[in-house]
Biopython code that builds the backbone (N, CA, C, O; Angstrom):
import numpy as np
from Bio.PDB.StructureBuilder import StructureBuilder

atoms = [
    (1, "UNK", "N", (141.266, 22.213, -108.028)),
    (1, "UNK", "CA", (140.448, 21.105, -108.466)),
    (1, "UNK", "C", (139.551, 21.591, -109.596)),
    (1, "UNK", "O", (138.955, 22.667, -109.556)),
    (2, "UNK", "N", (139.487, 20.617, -110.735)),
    (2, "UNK", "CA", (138.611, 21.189, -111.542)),
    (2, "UNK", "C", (137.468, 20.161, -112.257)),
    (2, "UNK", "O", (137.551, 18.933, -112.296)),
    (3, "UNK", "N", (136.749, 20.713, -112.623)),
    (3, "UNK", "CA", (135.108, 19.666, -112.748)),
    (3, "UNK", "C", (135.827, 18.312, -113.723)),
    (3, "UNK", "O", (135.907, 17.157, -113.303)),
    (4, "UNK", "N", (136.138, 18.613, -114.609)),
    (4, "UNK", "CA", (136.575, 17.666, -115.735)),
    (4, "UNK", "C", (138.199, 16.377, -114.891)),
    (4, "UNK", "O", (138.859, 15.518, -115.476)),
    (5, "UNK", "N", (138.247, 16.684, -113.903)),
    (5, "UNK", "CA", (139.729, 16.274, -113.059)),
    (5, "UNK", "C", (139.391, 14.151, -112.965)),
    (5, "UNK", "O", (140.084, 13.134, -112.960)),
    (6, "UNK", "N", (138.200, 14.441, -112.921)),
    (6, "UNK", "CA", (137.429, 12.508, -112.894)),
    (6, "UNK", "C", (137.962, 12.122, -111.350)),
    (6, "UNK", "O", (137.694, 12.766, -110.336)),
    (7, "UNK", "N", (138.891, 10.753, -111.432)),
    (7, "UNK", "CA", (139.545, 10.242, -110.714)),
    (7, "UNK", "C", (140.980, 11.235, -110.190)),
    (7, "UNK", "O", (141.817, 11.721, -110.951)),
    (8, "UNK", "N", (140.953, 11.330, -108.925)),
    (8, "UNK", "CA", (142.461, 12.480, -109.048)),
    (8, "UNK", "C", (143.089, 11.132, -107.595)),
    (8, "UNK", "O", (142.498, 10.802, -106.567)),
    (9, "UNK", "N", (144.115, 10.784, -108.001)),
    (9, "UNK", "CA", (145.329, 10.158, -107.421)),
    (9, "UNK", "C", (146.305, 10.654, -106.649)),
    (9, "UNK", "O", (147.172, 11.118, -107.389)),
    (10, "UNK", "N", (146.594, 10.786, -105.475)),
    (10, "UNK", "CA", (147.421, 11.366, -104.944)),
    (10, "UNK", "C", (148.734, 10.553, -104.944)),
    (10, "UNK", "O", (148.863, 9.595, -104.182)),
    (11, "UNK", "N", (149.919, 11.016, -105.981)),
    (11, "UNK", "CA", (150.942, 9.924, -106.357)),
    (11, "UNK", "C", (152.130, 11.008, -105.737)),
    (11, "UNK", "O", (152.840, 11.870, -106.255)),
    (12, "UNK", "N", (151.921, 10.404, -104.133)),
    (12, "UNK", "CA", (153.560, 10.782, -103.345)),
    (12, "UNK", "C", (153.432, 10.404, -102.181)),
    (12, "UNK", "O", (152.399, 10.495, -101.516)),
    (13, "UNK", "N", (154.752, 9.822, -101.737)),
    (13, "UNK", "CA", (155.162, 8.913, -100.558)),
    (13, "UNK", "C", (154.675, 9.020, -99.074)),
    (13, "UNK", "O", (154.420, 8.295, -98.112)),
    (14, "UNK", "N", (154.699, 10.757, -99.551)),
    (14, "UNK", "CA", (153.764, 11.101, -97.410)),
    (14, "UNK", "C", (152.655, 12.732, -98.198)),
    (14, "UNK", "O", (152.690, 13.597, -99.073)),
    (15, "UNK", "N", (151.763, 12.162, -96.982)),
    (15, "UNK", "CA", (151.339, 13.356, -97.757)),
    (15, "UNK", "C", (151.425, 14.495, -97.201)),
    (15, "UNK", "O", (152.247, 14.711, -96.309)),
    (16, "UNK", "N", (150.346, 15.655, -97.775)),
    (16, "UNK", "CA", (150.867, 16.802, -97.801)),
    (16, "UNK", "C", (151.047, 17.149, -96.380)),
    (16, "UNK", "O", (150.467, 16.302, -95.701)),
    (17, "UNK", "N", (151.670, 18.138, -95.582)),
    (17, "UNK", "CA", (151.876, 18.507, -94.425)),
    (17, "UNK", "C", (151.169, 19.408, -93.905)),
    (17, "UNK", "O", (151.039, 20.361, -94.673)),
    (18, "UNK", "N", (150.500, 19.566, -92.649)),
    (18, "UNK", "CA", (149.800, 20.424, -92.316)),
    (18, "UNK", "C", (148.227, 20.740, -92.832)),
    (18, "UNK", "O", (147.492, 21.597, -92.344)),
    (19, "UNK", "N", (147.885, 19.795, -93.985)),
    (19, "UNK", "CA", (146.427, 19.416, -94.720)),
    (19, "UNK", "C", (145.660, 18.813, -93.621)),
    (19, "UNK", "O", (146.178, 17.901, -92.978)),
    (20, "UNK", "N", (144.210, 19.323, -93.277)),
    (20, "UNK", "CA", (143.302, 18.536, -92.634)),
    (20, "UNK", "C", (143.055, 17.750, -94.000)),
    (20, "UNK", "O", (143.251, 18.183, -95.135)),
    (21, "UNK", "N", (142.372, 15.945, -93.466)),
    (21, "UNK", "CA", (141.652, 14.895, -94.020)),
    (21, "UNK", "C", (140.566, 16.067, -94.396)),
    (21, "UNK", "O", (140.670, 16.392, -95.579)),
    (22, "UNK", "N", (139.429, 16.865, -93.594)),
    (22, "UNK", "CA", (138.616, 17.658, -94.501)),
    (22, "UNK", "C", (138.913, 18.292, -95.906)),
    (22, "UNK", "O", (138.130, 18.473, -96.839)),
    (23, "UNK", "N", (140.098, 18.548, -95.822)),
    (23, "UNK", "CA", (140.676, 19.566, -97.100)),
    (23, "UNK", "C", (141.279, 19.035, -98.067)),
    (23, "UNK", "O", (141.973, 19.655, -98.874)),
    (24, "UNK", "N", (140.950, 17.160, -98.075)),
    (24, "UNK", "CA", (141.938, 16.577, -99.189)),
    (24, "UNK", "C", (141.067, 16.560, -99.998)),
    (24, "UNK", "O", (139.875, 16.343, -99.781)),
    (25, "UNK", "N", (141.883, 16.920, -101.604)),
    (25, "UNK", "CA", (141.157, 16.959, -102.682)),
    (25, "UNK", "C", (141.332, 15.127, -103.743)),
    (25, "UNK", "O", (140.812, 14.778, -104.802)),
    (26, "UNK", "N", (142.009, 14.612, -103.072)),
    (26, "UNK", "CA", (141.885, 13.285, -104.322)),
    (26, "UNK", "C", (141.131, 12.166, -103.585)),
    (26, "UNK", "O", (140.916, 11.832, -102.420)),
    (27, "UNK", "N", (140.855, 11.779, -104.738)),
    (27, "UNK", "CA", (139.805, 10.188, -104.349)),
    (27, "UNK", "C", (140.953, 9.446, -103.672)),
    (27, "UNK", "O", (140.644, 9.246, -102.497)),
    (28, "UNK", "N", (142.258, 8.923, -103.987)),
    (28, "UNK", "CA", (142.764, 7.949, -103.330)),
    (28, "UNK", "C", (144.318, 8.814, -103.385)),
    (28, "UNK", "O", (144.597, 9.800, -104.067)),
    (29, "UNK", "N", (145.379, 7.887, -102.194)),
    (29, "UNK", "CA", (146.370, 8.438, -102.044)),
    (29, "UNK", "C", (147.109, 6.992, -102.493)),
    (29, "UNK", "O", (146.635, 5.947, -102.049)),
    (30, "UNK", "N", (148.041, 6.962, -103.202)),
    (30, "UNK", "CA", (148.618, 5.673, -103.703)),
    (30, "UNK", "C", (150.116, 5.994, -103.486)),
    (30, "UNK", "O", (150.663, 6.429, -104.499)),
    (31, "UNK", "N", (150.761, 5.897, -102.588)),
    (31, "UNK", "CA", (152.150, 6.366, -102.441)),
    (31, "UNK", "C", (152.800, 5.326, -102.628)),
    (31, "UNK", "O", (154.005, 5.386, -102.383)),
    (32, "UNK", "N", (152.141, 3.858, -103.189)),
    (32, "UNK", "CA", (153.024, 3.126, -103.631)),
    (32, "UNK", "C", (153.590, 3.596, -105.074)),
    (32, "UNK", "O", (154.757, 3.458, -105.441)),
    (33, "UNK", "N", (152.728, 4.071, -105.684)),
    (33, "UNK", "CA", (153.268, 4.484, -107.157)),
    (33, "UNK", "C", (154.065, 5.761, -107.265)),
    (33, "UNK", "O", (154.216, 6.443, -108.278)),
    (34, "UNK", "N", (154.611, 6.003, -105.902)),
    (34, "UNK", "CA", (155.656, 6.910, -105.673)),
    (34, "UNK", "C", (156.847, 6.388, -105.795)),
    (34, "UNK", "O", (156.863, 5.159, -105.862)),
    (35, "UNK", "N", (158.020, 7.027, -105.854)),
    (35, "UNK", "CA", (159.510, 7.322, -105.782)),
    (35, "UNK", "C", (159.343, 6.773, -104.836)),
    (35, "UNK", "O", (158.401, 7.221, -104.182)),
    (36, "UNK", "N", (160.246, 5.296, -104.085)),
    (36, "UNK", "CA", (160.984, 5.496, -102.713)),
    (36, "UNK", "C", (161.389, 6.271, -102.096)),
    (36, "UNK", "O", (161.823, 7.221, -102.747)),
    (37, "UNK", "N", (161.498, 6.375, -100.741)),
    (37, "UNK", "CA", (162.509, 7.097, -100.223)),
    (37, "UNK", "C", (163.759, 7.379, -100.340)),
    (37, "UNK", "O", (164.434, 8.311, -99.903)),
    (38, "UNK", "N", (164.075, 6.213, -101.160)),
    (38, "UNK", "CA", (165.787, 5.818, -100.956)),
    (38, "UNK", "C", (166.070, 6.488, -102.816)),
    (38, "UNK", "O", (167.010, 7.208, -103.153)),
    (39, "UNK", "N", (165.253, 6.111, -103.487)),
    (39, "UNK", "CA", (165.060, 7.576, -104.982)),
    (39, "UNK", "C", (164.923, 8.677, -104.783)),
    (39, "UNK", "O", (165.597, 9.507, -105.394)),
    (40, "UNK", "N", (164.231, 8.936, -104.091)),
    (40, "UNK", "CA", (163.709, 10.862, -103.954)),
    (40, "UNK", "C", (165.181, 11.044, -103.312)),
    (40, "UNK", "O", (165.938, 11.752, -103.976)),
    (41, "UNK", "N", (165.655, 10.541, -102.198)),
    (41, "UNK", "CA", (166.749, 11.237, -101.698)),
    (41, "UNK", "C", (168.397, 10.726, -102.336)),
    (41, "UNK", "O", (169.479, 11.093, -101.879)),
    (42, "UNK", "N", (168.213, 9.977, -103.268)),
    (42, "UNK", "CA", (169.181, 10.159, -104.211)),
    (42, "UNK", "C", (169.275, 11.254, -105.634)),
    (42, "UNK", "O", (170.226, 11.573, -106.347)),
    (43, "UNK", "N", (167.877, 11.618, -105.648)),
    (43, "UNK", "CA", (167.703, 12.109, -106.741)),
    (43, "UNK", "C", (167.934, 13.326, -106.135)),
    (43, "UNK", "O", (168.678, 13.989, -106.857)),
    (44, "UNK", "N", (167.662, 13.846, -105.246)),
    (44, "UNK", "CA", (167.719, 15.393, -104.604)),
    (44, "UNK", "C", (168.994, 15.626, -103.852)),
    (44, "UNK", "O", (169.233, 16.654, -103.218)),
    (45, "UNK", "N", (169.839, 14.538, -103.977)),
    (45, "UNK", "CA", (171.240, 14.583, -103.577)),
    (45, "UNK", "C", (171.263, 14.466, -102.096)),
    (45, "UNK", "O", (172.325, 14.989, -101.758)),
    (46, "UNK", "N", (170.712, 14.100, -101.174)),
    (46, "UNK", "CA", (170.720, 14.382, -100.054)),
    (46, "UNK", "C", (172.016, 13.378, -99.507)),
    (46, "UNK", "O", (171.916, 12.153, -99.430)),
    (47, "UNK", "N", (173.243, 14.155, -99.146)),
    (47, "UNK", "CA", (173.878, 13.528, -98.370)),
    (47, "UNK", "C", (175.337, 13.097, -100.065)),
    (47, "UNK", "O", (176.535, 12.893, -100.265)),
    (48, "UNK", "N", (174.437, 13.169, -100.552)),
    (48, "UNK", "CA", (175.760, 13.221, -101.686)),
    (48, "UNK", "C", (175.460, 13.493, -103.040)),
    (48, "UNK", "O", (174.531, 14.298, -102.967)),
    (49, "UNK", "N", (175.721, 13.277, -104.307)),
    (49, "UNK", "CA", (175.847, 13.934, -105.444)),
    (49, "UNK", "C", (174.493, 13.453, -105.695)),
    (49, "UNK", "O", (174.011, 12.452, -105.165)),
    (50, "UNK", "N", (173.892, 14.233, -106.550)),
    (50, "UNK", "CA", (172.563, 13.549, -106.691)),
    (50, "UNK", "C", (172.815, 12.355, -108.005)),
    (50, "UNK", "O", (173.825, 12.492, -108.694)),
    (51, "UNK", "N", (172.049, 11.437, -108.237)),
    (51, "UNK", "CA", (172.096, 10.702, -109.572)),
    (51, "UNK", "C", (171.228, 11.394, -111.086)),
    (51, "UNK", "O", (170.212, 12.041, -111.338)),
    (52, "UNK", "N", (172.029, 10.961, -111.589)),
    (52, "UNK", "CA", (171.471, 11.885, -112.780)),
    (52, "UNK", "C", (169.894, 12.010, -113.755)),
    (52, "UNK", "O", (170.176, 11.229, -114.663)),
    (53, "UNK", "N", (169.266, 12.233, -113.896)),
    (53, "UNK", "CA", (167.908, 12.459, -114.840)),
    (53, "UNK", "C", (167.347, 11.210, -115.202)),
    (53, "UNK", "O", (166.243, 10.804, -114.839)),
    (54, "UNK", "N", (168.178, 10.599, -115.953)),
    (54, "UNK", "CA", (168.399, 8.970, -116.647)),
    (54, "UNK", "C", (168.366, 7.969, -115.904)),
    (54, "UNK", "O", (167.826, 6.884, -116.120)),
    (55, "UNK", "N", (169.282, 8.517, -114.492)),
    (55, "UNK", "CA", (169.479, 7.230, -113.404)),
    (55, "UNK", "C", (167.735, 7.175, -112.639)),
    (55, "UNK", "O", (166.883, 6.299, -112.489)),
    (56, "UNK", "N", (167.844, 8.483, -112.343)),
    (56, "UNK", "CA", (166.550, 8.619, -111.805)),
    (56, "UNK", "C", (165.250, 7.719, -112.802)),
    (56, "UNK", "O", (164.704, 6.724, -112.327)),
    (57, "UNK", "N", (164.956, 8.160, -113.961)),
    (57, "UNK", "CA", (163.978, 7.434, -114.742)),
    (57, "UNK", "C", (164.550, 6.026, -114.644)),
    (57, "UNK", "O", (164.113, 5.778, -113.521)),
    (58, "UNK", "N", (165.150, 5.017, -114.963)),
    (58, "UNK", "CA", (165.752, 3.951, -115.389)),
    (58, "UNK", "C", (165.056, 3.315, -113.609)),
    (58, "UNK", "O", (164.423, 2.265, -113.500)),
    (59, "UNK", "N", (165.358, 4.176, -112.519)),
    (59, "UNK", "CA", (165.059, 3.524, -111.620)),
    (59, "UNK", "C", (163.858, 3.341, -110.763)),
    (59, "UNK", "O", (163.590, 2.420, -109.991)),
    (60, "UNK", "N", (163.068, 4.617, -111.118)),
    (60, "UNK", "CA", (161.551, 4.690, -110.890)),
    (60, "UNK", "C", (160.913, 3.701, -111.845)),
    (60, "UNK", "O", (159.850, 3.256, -111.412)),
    (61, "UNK", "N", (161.257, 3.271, -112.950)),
    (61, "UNK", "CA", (160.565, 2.598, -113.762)),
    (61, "UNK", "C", (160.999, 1.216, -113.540)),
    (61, "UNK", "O", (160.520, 0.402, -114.330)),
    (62, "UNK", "N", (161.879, 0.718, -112.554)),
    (62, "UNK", "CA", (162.221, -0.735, -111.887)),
    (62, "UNK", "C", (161.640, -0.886, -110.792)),
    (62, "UNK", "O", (161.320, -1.896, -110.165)),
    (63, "UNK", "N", (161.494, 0.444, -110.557)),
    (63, "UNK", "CA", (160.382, 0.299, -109.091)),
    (63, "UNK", "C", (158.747, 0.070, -109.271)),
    (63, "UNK", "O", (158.061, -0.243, -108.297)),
    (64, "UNK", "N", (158.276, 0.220, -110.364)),
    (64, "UNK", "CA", (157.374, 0.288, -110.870)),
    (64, "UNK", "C", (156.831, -1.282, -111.548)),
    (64, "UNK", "O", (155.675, -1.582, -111.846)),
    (65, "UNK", "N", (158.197, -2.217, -111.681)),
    (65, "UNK", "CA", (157.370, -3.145, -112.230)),
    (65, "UNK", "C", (157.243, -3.666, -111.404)),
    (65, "UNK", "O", (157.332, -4.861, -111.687)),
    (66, "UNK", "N", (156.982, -3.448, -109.940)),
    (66, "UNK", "CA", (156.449, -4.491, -108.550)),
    (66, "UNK", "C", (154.933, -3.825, -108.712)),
    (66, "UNK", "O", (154.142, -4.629, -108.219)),
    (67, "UNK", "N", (154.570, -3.220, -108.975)),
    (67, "UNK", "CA", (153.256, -2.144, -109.202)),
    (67, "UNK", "C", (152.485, -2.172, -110.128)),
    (67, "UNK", "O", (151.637, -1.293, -110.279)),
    (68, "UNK", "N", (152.623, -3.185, -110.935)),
    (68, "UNK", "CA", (151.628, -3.510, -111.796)),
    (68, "UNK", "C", (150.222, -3.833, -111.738)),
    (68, "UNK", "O", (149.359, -3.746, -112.612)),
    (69, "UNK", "N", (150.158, -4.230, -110.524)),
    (69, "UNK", "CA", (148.438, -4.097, -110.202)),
    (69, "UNK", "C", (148.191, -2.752, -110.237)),
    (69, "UNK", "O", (147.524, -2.332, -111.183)),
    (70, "UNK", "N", (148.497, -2.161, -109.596)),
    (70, "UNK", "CA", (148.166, -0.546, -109.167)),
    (70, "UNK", "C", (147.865, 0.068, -110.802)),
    (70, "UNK", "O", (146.934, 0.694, -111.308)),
    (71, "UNK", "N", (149.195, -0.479, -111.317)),
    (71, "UNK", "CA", (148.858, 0.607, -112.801)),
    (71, "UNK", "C", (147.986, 0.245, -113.506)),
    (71, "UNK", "O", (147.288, 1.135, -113.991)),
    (72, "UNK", "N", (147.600, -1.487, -113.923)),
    (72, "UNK", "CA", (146.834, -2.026, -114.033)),
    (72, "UNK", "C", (145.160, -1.342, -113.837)),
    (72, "UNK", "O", (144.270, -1.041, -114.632)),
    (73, "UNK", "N", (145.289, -1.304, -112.559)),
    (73, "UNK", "CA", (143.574, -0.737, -112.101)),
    (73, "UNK", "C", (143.186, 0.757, -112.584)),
    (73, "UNK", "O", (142.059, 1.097, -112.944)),
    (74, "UNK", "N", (144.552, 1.746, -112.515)),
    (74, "UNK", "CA", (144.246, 2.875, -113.142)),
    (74, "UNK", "C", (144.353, 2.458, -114.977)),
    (74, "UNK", "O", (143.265, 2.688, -115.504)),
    (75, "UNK", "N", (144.869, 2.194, -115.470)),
    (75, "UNK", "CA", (144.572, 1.911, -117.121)),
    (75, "UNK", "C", (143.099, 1.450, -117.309)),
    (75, "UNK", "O", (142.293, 1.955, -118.091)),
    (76, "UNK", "N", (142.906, 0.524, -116.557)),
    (76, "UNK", "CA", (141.483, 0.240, -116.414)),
    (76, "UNK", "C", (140.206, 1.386, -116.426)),
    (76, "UNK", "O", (139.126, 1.171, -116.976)),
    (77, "UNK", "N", (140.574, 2.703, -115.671)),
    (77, "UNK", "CA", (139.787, 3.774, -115.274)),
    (77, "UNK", "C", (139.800, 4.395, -116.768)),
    (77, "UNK", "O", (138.763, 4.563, -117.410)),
    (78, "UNK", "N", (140.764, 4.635, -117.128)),
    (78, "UNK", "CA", (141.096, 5.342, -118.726)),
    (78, "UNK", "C", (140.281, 4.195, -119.570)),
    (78, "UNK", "O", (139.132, 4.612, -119.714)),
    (79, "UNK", "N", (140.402, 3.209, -120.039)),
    (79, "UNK", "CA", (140.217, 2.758, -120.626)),
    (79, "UNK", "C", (138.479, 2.744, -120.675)),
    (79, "UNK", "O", (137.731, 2.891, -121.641)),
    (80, "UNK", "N", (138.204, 2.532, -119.384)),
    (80, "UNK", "CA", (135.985, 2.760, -118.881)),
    (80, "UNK", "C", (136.092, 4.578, -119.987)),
    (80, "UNK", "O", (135.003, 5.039, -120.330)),
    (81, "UNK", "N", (137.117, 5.206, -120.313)),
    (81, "UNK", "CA", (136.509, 6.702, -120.423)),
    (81, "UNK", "C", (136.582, 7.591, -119.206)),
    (81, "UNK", "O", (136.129, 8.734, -119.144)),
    (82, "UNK", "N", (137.087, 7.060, -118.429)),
    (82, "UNK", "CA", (137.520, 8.038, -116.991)),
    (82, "UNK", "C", (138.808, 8.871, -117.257)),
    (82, "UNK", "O", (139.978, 8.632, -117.556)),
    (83, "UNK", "N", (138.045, 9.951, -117.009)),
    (83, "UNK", "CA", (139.729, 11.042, -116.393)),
    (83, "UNK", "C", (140.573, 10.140, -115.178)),
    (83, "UNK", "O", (140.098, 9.499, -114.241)),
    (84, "UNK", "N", (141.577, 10.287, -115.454)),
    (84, "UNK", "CA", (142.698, 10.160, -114.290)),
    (84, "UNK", "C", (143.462, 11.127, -113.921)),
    (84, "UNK", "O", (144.276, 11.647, -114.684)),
    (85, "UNK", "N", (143.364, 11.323, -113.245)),
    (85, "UNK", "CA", (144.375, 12.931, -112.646)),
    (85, "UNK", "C", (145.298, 12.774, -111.440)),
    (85, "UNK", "O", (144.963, 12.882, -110.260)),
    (86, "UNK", "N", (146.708, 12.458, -111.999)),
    (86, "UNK", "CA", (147.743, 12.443, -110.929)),
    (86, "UNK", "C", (148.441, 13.610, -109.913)),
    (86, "UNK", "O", (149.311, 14.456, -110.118)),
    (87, "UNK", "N", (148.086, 13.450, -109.384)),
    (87, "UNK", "CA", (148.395, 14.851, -108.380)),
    (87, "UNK", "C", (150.011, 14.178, -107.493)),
    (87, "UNK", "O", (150.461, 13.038, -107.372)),
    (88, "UNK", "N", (150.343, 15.119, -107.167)),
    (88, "UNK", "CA", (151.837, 15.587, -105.658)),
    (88, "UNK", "C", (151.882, 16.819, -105.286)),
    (88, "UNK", "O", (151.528, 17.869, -105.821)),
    (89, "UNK", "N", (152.369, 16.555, -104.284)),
    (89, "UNK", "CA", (152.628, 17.766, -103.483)),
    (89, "UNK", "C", (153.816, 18.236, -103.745)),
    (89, "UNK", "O", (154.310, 18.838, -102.791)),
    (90, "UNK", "N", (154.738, 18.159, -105.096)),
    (90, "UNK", "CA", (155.891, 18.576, -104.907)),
    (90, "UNK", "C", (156.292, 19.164, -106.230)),
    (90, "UNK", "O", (156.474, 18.292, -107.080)),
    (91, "UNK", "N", (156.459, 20.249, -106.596)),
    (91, "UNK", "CA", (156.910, 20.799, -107.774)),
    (91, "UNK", "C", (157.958, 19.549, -108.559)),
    (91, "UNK", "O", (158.802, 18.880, -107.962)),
    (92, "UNK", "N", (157.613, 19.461, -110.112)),
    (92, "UNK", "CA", (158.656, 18.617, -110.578)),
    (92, "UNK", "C", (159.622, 19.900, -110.981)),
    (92, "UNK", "O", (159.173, 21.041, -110.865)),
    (93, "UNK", "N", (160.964, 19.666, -111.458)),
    (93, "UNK", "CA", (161.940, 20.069, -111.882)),
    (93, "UNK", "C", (161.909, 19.925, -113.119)),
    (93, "UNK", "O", (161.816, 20.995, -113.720)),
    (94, "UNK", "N", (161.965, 18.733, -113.948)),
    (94, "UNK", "CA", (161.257, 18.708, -115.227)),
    (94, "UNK", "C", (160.456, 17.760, -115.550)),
    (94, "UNK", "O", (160.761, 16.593, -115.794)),
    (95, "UNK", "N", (159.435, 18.234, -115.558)),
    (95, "UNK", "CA", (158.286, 17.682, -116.443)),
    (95, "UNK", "C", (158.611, 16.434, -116.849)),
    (95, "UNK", "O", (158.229, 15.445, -116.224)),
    (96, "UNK", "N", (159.373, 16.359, -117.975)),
    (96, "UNK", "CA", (159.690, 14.987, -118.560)),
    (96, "UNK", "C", (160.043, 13.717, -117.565)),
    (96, "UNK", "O", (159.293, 12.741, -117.569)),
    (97, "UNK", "N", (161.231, 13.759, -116.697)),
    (97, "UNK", "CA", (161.489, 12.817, -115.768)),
    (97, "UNK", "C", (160.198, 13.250, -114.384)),
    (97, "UNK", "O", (160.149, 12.324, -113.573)),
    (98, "UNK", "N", (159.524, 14.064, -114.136)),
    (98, "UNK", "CA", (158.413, 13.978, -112.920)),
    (98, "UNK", "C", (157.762, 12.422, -112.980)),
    (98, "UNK", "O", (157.366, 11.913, -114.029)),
    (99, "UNK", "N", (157.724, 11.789, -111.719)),
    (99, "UNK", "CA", (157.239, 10.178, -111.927)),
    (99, "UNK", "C", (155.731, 10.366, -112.068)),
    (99, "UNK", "O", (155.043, 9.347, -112.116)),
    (100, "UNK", "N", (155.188, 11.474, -112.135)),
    (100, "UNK", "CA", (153.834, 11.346, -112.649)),
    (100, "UNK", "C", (153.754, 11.731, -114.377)),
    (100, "UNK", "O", (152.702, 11.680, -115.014)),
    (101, "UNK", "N", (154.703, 12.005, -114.793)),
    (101, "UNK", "CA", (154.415, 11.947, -116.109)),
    (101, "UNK", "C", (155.420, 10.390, -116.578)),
    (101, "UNK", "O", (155.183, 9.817, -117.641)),
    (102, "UNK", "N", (156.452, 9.912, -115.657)),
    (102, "UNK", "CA", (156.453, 8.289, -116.309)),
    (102, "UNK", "C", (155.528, 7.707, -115.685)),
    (102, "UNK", "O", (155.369, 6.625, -116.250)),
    (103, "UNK", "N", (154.541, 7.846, -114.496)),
    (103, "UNK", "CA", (153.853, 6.733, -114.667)),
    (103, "UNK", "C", (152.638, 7.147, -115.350)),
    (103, "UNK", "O", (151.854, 6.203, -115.251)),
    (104, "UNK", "N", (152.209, 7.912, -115.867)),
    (104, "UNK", "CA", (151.171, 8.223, -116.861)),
    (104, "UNK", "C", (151.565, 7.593, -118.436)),
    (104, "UNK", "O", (150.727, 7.137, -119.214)),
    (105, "UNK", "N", (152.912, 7.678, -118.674)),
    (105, "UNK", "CA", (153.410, 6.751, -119.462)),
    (105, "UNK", "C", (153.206, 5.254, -119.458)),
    (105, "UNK", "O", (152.875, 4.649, -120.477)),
    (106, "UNK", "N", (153.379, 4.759, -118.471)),
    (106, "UNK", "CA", (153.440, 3.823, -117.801)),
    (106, "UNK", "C", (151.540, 3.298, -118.173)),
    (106, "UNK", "O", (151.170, 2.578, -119.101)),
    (107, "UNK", "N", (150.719, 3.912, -117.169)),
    (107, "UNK", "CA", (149.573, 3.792, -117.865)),
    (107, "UNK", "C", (148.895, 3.552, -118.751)),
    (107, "UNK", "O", (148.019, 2.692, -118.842)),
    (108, "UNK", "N", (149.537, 4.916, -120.085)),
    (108, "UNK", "CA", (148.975, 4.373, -121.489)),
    (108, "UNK", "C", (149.904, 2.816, -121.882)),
    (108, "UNK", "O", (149.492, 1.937, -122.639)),
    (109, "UNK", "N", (150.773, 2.813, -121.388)),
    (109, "UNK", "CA", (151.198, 1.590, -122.150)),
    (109, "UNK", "C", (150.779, 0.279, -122.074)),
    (109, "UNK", "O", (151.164, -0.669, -122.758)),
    (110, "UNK", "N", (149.454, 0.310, -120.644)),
    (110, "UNK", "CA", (149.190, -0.817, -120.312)),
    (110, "UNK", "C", (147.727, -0.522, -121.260)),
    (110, "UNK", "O", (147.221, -1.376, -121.988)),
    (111, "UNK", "N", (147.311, 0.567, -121.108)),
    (111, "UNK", "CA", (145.858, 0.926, -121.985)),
    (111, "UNK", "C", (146.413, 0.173, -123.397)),
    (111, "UNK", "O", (145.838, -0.872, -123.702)),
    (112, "UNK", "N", (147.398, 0.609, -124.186)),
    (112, "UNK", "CA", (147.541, 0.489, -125.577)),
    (112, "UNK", "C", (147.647, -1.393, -125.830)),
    (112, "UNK", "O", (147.250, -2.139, -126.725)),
    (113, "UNK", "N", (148.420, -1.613, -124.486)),
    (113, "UNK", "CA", (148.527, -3.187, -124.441)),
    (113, "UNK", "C", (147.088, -3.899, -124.566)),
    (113, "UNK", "O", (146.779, -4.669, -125.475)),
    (114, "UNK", "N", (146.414, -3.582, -123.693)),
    (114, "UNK", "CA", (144.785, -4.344, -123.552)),
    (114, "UNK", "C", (144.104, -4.304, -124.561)),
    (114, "UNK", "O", (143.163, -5.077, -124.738)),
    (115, "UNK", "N", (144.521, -3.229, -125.556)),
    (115, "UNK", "CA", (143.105, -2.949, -126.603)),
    (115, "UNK", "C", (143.718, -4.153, -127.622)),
    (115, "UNK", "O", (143.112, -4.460, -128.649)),
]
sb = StructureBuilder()
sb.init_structure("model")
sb.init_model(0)
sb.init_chain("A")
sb.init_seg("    ")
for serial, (resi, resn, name, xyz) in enumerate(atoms, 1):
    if name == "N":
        sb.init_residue(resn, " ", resi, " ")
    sb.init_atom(name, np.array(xyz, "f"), 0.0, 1.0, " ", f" {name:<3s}", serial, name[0])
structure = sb.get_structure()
């Protein structure tokens, strides 16, 4: 955790395991603006080939337009001049497709929309 972190979001479906409530570090846990279940375990292949990078983005970002309030209220935080800081408990693989860097995308695009 670090001083400059503002608002920190906990963006994943369950949380961390074995964490006491004393030891959580984010203001809110929003696991709606997570991956489904039924994404994460296509994307990680579970049970069969995984779907590819593309499939994965194309489909977190359909899941996402039921979530427009949610993103809504965080663009809002950015936009006051608030840090937003998306946190998970789960190493991304790459950076680019991690759903916290599309929905941080996702974010500015509603910031750039409002102004």
């Amino acid at each position: 955790m670090e001083q400059d972190d503002g608002y920190r979001a906990l963006i994943c479906r369950y949380r961390p395991r074995g964490l006491p409530k004393a030891k959580e570090t984010w203001d809110a846990w929003q696991s709606n603006l997570a991956p489904s279940p039924e994404l994460f375990d296509a994307f990680y292949g579970k049970g069969r080939t995984p779907i590819t990078l593309d499939a994965y983005r194309d489909r977190y970002l359909q899941e996402m337009a039921s979530q427009q309030d949610a993103i809504t209220e965080l663009a809002s935080r950015v936009k006051r001049g608030e840090t937003v800081t998306l946190l998970c408990s789960k190493d991304c693989i790459l950076e680019q497709v991690c759903h916290r860097t599309l929905l941080a995308g996702l974010i500015e695009a509603e910031v750039a929309r409002s102004r």
